[in-house]
C-alpha positions in Angstrom: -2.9 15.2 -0.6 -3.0 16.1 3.2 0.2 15.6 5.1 2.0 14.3 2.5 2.2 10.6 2.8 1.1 7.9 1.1 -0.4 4.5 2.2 0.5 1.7 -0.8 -0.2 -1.8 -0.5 1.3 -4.3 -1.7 0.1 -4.7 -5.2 2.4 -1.5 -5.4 5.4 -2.8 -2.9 5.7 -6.1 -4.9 6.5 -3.9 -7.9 9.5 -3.2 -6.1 10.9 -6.2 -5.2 9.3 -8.4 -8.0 9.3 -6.6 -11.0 8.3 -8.2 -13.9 8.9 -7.0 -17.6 4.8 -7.2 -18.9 3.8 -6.0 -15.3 1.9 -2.7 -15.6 2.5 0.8 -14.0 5.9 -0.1 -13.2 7.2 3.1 -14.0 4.5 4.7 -11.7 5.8 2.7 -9.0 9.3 3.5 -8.9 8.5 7.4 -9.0 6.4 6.7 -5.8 9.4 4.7 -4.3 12.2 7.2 -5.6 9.7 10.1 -3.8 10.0 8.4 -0.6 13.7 7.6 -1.1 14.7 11.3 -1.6 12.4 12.4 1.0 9.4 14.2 -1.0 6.9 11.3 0.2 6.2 9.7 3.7 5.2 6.1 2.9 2.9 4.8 6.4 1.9 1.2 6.2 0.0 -1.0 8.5 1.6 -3.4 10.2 0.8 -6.1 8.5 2.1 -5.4 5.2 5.3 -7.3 6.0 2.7 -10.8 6.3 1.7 -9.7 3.2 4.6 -9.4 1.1 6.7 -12.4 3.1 3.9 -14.7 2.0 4.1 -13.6 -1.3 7.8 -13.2 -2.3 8.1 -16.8 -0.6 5.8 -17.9 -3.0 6.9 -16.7 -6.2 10.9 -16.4 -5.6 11.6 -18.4 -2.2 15.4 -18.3 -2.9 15.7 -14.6 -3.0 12.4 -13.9 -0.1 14.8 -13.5 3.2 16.9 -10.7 1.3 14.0 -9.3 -0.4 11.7 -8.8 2.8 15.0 -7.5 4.6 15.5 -4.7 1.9 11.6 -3.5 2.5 12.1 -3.9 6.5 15.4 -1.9 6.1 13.3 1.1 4.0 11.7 2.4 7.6 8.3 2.7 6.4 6.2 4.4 9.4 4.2 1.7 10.7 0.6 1.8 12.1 -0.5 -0.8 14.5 -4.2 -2.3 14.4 -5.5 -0.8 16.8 -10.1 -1.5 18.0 -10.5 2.2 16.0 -8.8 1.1 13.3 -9.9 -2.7 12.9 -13.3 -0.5 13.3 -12.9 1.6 10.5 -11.6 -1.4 8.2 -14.4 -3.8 9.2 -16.9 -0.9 8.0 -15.1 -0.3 4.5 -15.5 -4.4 4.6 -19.2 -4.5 5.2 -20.2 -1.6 3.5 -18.0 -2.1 -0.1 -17.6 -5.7 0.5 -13.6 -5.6 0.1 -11.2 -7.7 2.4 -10.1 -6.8 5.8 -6.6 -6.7 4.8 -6.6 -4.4 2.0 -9.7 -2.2 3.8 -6.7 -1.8 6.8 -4.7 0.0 4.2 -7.5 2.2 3.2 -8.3 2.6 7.1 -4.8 3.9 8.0 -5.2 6.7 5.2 -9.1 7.8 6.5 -7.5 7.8 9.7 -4.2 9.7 9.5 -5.4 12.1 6.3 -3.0 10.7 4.4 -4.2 9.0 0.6 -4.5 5.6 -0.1 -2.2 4.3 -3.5 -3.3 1.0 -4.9 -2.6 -0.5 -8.3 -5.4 -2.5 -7.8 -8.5 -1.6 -9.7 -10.9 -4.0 -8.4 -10.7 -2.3 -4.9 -10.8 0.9 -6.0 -14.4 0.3 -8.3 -15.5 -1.1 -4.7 -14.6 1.4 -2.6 -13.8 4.9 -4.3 -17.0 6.1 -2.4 -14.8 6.1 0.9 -12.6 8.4 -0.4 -8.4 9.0 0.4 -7.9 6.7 -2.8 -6.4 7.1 -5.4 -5.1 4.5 -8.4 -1.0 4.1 -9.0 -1.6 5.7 -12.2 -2.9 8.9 -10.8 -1.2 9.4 -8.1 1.2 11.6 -9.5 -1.4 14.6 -9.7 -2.5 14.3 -5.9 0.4 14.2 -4.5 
């Protein structure tokens, strides 16, 4: 992996903070958040991720989201703003591999930085593996 850092989204941040007992890969996701704890792994994110998660930990545990979303704030992840070269790039991982702006931002901040995009999330990665810096939750291990 170039530069060492990772991009996750949140189908790997939710692991975190929502962990379920039949959820899969949940050991690979709390290697990739112990590496970033202890300092082996910079974790960048775009800046919506926060949207992201707060809309979803509301949903499925409202009485626990405000502490929840402040643990994940408190972590420091580097952020990267949206900026016209990066809403670029994402709008052409959109068009051409017909994924969603949101998770093609993710992907975008990775192209971008030369970093590697980690997603536990299958369906994007079928789409857009021809893009490259991707890599699923369950290999991540070996390229990083």
């Amino acid at each position: 992996m170039k530069g060492n850092y990772a991009v996750v989204d949140a189908s790997i941040i939710l692991k975190w903070v929502l962990p379920y007992e039949t959820e899969e890969l949940m050991a690979e996701a709390y290697e990739l958040r112990d590496r970033y704890g202890n300092g082996q792994l910079e974790i960048r994110l775009p800046t919506l991720w926060a949207y992201e998660i707060g809309n979803t930990v509301n949903r499925l545990d409202s009485r626990h989201a405000g502490d929840l979303l402040d643990d994940l704030i408190s972590c420091g992840f580097r952020e990267r703003s949206i900026d016209r070269h990066l809403a670029a790039l994402a709008s052409k991982l959109c068009q051409k591999y017909k994924v969603t702006f949101y998770d093609a931002c993710y992907h975008a901040v990775a192209l971008e930085d030369g970093g590697v995009f980690v997603t536990a999330d299958n369906q994007y990665i079928s789409k857009a593996r021809q893009a490259g810096g991707i890599v699923s939750l369950r290999d991540f291990a070996d390229s990083i």
